[in-house]
PARO-155201 format. One record per residue: x, y, z of N, C-alpha, C, O, CB in turn; residue number from 1; residue in one letter. Coordinates in steps of 0.02 Angstrom, whole numbers. Each point is the difference from the previous one (the first is absolute). Glycine has a CB too. Example, Ala and Ser with C-alpha at 12.3 -4.5 7.8 and 13.67 -1.06 7.14 Angstrom:
BEGIN
n.east;n.north;n.up;ca.east;ca.north;ca.up;c.east;c.north;c.up;o.east;o.north;o.up;cb.east;cb.north;cb.up;k;r
660;-284;390;-45;59;0;45;60;0;52;-1;33;-147;-58;29;1;A
77;112;-98;42;59;3;-39;55;37;25;55;8;34;-87;-116;2;S
end
This chain:
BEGIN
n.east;n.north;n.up;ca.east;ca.north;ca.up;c.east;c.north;c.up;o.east;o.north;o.up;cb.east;cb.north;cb.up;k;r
-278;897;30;-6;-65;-32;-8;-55;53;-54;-30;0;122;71;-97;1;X
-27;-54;136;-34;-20;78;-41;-25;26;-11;-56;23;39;110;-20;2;X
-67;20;-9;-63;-16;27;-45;-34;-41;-40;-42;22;55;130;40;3;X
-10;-66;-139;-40;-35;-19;1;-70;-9;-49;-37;-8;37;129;-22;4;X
87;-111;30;7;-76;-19;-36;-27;88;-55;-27;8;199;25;-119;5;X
-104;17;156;-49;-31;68;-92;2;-6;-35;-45;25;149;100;56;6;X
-138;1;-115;-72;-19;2;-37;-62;-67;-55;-28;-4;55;169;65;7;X
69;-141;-111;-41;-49;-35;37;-73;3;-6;-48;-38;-41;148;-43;8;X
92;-93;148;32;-65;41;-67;-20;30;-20;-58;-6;155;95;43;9;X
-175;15;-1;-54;-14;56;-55;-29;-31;-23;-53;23;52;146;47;10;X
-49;-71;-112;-54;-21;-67;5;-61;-19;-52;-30;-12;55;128;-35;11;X
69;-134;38;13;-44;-39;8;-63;54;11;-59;-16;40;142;-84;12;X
-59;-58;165;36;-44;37;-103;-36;39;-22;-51;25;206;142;5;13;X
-209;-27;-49;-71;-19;28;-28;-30;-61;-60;-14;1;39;110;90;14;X
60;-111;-152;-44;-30;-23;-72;49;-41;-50;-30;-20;110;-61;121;15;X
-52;177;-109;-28;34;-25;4;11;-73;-49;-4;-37;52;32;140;16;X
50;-16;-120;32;13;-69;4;-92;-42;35;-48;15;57;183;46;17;X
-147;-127;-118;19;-67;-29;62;-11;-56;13;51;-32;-138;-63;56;18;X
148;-22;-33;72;-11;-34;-9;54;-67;44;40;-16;-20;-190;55;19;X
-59;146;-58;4;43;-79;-4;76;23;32;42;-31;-104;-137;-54;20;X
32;113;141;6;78;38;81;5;25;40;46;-12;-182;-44;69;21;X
149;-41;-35;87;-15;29;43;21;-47;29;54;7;-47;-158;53;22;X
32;51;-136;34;10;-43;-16;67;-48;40;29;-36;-22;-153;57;23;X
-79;138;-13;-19;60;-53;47;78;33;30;42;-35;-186;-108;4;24;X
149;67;117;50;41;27;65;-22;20;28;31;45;-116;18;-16;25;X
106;-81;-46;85;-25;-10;-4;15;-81;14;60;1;16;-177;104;26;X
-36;105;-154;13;-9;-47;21;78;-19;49;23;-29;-117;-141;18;27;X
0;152;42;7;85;-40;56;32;42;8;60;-9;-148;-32;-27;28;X
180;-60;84;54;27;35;-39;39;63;37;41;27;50;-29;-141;29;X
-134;-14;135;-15;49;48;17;-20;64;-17;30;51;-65;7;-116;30;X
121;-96;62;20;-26;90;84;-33;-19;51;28;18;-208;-83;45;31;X
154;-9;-101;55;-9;-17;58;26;-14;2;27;-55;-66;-68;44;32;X
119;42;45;86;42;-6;58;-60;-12;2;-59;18;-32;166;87;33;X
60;-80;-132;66;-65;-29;25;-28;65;18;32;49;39;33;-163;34;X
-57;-119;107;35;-27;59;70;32;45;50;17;-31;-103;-111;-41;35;X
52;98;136;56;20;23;57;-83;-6;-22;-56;13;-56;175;76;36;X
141;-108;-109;27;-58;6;-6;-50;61;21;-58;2;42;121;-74;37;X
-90;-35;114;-5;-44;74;-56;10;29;-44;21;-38;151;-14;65;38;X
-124;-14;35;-70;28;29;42;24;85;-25;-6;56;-99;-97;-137;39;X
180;126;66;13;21;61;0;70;1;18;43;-40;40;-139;64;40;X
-94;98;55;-21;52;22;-82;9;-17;-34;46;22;162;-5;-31;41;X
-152;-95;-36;-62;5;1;-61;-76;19;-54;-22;-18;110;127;-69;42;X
13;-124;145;-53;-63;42;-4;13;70;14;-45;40;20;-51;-113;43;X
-51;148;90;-12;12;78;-62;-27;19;-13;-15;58;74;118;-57;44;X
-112;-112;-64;-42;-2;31;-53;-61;-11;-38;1;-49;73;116;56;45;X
-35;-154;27;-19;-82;-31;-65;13;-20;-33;29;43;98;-115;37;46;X
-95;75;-136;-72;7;-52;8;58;-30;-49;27;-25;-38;-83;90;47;X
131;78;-67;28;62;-59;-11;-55;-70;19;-58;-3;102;148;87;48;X
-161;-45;-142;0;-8;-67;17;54;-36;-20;57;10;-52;-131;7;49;X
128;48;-81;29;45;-27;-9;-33;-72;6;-61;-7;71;110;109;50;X
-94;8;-171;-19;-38;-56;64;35;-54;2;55;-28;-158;-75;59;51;X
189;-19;-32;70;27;-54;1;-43;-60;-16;-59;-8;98;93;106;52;X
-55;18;-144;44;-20;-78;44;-37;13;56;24;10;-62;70;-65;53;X
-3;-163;59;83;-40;10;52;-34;-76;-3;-48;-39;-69;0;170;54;X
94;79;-124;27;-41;-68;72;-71;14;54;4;30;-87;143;-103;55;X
5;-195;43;45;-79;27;59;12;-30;12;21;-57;-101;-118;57;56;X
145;72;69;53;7;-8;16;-65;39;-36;-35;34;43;165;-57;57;X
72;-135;5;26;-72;6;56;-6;52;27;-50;24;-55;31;-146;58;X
39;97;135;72;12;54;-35;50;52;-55;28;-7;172;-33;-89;59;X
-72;9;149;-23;2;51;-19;-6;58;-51;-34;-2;63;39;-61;60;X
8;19;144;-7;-44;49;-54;-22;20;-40;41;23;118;-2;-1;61;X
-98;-112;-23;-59;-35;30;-12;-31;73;25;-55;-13;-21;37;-99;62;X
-15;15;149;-29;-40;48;-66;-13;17;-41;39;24;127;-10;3;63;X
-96;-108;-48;-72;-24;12;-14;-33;-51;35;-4;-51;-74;87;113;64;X
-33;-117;-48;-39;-28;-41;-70;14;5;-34;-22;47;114;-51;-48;65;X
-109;112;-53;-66;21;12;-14;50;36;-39;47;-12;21;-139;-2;66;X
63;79;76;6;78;50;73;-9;5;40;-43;19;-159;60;67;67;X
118;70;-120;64;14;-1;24;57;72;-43;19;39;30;-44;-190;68;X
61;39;155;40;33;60;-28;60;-26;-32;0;-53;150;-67;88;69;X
-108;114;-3;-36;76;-5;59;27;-66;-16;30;-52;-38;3;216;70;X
135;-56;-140;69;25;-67;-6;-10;-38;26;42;-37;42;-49;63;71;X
-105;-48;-63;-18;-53;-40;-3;40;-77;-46;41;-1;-25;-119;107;72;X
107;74;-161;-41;32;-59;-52;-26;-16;-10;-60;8;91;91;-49;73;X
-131;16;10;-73;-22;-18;7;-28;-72;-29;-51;-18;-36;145;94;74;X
114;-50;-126;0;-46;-82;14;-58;10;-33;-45;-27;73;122;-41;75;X
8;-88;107;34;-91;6;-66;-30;45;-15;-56;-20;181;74;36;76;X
-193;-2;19;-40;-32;54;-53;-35;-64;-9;-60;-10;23;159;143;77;X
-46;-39;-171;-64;-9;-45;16;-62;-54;-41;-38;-25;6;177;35;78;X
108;-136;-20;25;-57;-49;5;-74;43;-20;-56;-15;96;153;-62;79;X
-43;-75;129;-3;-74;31;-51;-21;18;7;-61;6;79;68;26;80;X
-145;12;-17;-58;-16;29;-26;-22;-70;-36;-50;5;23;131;109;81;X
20;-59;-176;-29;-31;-60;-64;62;-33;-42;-12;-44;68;-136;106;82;X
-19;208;-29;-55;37;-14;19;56;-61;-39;27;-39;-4;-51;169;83;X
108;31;-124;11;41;-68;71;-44;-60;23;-56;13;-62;195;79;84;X
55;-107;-141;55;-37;-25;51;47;-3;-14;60;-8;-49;-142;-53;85;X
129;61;65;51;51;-11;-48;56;-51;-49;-17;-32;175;-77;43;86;X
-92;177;-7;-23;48;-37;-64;12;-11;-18;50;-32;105;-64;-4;87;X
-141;-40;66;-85;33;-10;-10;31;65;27;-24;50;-90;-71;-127;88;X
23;152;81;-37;44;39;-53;-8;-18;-18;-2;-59;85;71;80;89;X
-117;-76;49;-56;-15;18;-14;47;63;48;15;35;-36;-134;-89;90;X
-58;136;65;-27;28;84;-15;-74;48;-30;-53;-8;-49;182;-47;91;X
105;-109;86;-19;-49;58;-6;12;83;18;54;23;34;-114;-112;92;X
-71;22;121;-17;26;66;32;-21;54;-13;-57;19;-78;68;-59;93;X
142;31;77;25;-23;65;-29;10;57;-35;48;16;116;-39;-63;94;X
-62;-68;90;-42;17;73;54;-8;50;50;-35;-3;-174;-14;-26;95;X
104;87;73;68;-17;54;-48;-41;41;-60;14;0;154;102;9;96;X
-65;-175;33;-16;-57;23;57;7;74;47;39;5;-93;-110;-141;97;X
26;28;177;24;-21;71;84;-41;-38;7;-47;-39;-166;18;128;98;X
187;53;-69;79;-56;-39;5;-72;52;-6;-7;61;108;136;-101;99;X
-87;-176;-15;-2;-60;27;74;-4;47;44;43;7;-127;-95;-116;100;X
76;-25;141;58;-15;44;57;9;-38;49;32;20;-106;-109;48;101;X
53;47;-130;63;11;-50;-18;8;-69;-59;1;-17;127;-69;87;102;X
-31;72;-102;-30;22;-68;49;-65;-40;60;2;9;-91;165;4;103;X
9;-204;-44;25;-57;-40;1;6;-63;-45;11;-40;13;-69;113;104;X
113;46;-84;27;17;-78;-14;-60;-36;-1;-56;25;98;134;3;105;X
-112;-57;-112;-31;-64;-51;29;40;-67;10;60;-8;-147;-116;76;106;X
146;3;-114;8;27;-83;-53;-6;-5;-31;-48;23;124;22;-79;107;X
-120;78;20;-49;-2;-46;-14;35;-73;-5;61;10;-23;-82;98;108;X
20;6;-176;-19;51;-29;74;21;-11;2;62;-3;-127;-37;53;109;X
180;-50;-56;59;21;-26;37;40;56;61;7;-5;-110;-7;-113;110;X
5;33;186;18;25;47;27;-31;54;-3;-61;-5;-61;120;-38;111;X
97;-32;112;17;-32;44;-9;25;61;53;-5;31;7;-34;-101;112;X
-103;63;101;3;27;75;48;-46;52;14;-60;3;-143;105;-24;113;X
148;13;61;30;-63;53;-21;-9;59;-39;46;10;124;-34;-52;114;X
-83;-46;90;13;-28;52;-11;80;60;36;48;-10;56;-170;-61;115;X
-129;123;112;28;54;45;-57;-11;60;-57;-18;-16;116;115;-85;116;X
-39;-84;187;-27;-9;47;-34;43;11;-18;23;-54;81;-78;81;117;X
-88;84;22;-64;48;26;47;55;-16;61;5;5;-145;-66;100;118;X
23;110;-131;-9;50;-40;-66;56;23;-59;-19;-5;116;-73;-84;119;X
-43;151;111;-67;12;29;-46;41;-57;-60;6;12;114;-2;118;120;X
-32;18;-179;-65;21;-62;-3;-68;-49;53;-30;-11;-23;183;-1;121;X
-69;-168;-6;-39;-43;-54;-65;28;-57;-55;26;7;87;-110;97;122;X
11;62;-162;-80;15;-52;-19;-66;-35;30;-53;6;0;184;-47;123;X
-80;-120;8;-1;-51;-59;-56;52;-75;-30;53;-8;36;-199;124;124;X
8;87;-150;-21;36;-79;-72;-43;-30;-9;-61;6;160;88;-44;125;X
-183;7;15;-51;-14;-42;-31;29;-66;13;58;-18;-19;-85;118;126;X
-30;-9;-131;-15;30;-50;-85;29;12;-46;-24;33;148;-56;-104;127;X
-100;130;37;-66;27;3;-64;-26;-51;-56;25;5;133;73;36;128;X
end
């Protein structure tokens, strides 16, 4: 599964695959896997794309805004960022990114990330 999600990371990242080819193989499950509650252990590698089942949740440890810490839960992340609502699942797309100097805590969205200094994995979330 892996491999295939990295080759239609590569596709998607060149700009090959147009959004409805994208969603037509997310949708039928052939890349997409339920979210792991965190992305640790899976930000070693900065431009890593990973396409998961996230379902919004409201608890949870956060750090960040927009880019979250590598510990970070992804349900709470997707709610505070405004991209899912408590209890909806959606596919969406993580990228691991360079982690900023600090990661700056905000309410948002009923959520609360906090406050936390350098951090060496970083992701962030999108929608497909």
């Amino acid at each position: 599964m892996k491999v295939v999600q990295e080759l239609v990371s590569y596709f998607d990242r060149k700009g090959t695959l147009s959004r409805r080819q994208l969603r037509d193989i997310l949708d039928k499950h052939y890349v997409a896997t339920d979210a792991p509650a965190t992305m640790h252990g899976l930000c070693e590698k900065v431009g890593a794309t990973y396409y998961f089942r996230v379902t919004g949740v409201t608890e949870g440890q956060l750090w960040g805004t927009d880019i979250y810490s590598g510990d970070s839960t992804i349900g709470a992340a997707a709610v505070h960022q405004g991209l899912l609502k408590p209890g909806e699942t959606k596919i969406l797309r993580v990228s691991v990114v360079n982690p900023p100097d600090s990661f700056p805590g905000t309410e948002r969205n009923g959520v609360t990330s906090t406050e936390y200094g350098r951090y060496q994995y970083a992701w962030e979330l999108s929608v497909i």
